[in-house]
N, C-alpha and C positions, 0 to 999 in steps of 0.2 A: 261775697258773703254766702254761707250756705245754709239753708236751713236744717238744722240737727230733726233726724227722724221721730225722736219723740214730741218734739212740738209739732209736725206734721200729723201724728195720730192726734194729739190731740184736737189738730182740726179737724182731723175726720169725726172725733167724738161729738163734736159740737153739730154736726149735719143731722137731717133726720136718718133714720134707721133706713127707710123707704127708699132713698136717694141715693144714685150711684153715684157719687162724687168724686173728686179726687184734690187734693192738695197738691200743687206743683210750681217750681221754680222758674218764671220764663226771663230771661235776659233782654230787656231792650233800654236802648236809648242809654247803655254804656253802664246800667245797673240791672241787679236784680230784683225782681219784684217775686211775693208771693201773691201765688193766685187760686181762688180754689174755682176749678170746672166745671159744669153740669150739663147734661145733655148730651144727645147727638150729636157727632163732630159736625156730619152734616145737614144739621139742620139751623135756618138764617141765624145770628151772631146780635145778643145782646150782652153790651158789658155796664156794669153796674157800679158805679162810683160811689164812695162814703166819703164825707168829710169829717171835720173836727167835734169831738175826739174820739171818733169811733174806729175802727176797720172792718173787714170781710162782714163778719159778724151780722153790723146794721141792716144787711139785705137778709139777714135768714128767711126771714117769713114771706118773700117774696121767690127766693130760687125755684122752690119745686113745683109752684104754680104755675114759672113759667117755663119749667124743664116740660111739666105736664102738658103745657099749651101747645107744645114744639118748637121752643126754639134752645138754642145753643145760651149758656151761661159761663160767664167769665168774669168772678168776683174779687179785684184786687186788693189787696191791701195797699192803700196808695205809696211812694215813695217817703221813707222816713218813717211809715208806720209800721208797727206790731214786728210780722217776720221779715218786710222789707227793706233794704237797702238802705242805711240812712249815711247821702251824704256828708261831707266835711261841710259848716259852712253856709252862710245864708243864699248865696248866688244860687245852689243847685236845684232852690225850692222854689221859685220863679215861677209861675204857670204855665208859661209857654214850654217850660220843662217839661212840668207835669202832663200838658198835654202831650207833648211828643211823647209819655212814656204811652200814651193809648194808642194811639198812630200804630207805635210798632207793636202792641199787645196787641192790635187786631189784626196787624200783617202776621203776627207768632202763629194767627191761626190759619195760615193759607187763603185771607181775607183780603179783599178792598177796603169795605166798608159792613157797617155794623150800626143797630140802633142803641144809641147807649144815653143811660137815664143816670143822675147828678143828683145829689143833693150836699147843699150846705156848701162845703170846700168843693167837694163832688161836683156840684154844678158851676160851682165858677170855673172847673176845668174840662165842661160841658160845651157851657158857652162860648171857651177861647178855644175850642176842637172847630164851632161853629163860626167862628172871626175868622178861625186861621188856617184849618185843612177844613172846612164843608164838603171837600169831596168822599170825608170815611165815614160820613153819618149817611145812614139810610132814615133814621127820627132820632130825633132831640126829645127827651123827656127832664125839665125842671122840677126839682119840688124842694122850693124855700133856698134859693139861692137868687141874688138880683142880678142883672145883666150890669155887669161892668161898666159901663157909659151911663146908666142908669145910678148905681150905685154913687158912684164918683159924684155925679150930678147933686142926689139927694144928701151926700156929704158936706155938700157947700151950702146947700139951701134950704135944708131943712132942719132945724134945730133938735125935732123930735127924732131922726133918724143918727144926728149926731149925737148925741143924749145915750140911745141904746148902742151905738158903738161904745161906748167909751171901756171897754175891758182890750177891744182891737189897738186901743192906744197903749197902755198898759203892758201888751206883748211886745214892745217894740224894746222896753227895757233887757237889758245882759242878764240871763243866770238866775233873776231874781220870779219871773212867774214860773220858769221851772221848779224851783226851790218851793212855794209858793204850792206849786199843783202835788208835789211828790207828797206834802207835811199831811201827818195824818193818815196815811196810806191811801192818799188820793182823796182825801174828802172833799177838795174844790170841785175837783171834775167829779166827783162822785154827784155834787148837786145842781152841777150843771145838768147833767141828763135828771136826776129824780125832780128837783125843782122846779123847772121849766117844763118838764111833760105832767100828763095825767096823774092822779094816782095810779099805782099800779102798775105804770108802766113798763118799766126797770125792773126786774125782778131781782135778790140777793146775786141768786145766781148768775146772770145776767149778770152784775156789777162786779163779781169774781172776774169771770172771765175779761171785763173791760181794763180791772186793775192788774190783770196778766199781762192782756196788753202795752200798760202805759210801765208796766216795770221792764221790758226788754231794754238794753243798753243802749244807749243816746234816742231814745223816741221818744223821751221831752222835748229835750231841746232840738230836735227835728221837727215836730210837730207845731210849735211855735214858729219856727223858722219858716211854715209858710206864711203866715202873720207878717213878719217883718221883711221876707223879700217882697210882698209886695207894696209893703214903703218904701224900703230902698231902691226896687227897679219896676216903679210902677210901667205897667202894659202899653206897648201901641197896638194896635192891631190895624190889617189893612183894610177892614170896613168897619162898618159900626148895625147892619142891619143882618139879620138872621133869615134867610130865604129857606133854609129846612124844616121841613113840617114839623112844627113843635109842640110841644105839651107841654103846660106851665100849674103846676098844682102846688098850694099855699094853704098852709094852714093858718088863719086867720089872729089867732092866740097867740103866734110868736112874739116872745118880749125881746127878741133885738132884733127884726127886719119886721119894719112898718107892711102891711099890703098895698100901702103906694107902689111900692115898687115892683109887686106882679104887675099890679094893672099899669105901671108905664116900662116896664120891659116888654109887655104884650104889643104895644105900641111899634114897636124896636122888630118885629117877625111878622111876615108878609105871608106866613101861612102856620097858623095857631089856632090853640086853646086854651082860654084862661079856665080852671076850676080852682076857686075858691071855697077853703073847704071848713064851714064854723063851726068853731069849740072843739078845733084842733090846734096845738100846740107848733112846732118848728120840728118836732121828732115824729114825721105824718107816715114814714113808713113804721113805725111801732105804733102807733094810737090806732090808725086806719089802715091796716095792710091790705083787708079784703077788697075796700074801695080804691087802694091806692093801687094794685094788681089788675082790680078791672079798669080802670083807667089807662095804664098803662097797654093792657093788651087790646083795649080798645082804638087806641092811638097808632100803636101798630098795623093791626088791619087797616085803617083808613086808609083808601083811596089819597098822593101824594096831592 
């Protein structure tokens, strides 16, 4: 799959003016992914994950902060999203998928390893980088995504944690939440992000570009399909504790993941930070970038 050059300018139009960016196609793990760049080639290697239903986009407010900081930026649109590759099919959304597409995104850079920060879907393919290769993580940065073994956990035993899933059930259905998300020109996911965050958060414009997004050909029903593969092929992984110095930051406000479950994923990582961050929503790199920027480059410096 190739990405046509005018939706490339268009990503550049979306960067600041400031920022030398670039929009680019890298191959790994047997598809294409877009990805947009920032930074010095060689300078150390942070890659930036978005989850559901965002892409590249969701990090805007964070790139040039840390391009300014000195490090390396590499902001994908995940597998199935926006300009990237959307396989046939629920098997290819897997996580252990998704992770290997990072693996080979950070070897695309003449890389080992790399610190790369998650959120939402984002961080559940954070986490299973950190189960399943910990040797490409240089830090693990979480924000509003639960640790897998945690998650699972709180699905069985916690009524209020099963309660806010229940739309997770819901995607499991054929054809019908894509149907479902398109009606209206997107007005489901449109109040998923406006309803759930702040006022103000989301700008029009801002939701233009999202419902650009969510019109590219099959990245409904790709985007759901990470949903349902991971009912159908739910994860093993060959540990279950996180030995990478991590960072765990939670917005307290999210109406579907309890803060139980920072505070027992934090449990789960033998060298962490829980920040807990109040009268913040689940969309904490839009409400708090400033905070959520120094957090993160704070984390980074840290002594392992």
């Amino acid at each position: 799959m190739a990405v046509c050059t005018s939706e490339r300018l268009e990503t550049a139009a979306e960067l600041p003016s400031s920022l030398e960016a670039e929009s680019t196609v890298r191959t790994v793990n047997g598809i294409e992914l877009h990805v947009v760049a920032a930074g010095d080639e060689g300078d150390p290697l942070v890659v930036l994950l978005h989850g559901f239903p965002e892409f590249w986009y969701g990090w805007r407010h964070q790139i040039e902060p840390l391009v300014d900081a000195g490090y390396r930026v590499l902001v994908p649109d995940q597998r199935g999203y926006n300009l990237s590759e959307k396989p046939d099919g629920v098997r290819p959304y897997r996580t252990r998928e998704c992770s290997r597409d990072v693996v080979e995104l950070i070897a695309s850079e003449g890389r080992d390893s790399a610190r790369v920060v998650g959120h939402d879907w984002g961080g559940a393919v954070a986490w299973d980088l950190a189960l399943r290769h910990p040797g490409v993580l240089d830090r693990l940065a979480i924000i509003n995504a639960p640790h897998p073994v945690v998650y699972r956990h709180h699905l069985l035993s916690n009524p209020e944690q099963l309660r806010r899933s229940w739309y997770a059930f819901t995607f499991q259905l054929p054809w019908l939440p894509e149907l479902a998300s398109r009606a209206g020109n997107f007005a489901l996911l449109e109040r998923a992000l406006r309803e759930m965050a702040a006022p103000g958060t989301f700008t029009d414009d801002d939701l233009a570009r999202y419902r650009r997004a969510w019109g590219q050909d099959g990245a409904l029903t790709a985007m759901h399909n990470w949903y349902r593969a991971a009912a159908r092929y739910p994860p093993t992984f060959p540990r279950e504790r996180v030995d990478v110095p991590t960072l765990i930051v939670w917005g307290t406000d999210d109406v579907a993941l309890t803060t139980e479950l920072a505070i027992d994923a934090d449990q789960y990582c033998d060298r962490s930070r829980l920040e807990l961050l109040s009268e913040t929503s689940h969309w904490v790199q839009h409400e708090r970038p400033e905070r959520l920027t120094d957090l993160l480059l704070e984390s980074f410096a840290d002594d392992p």
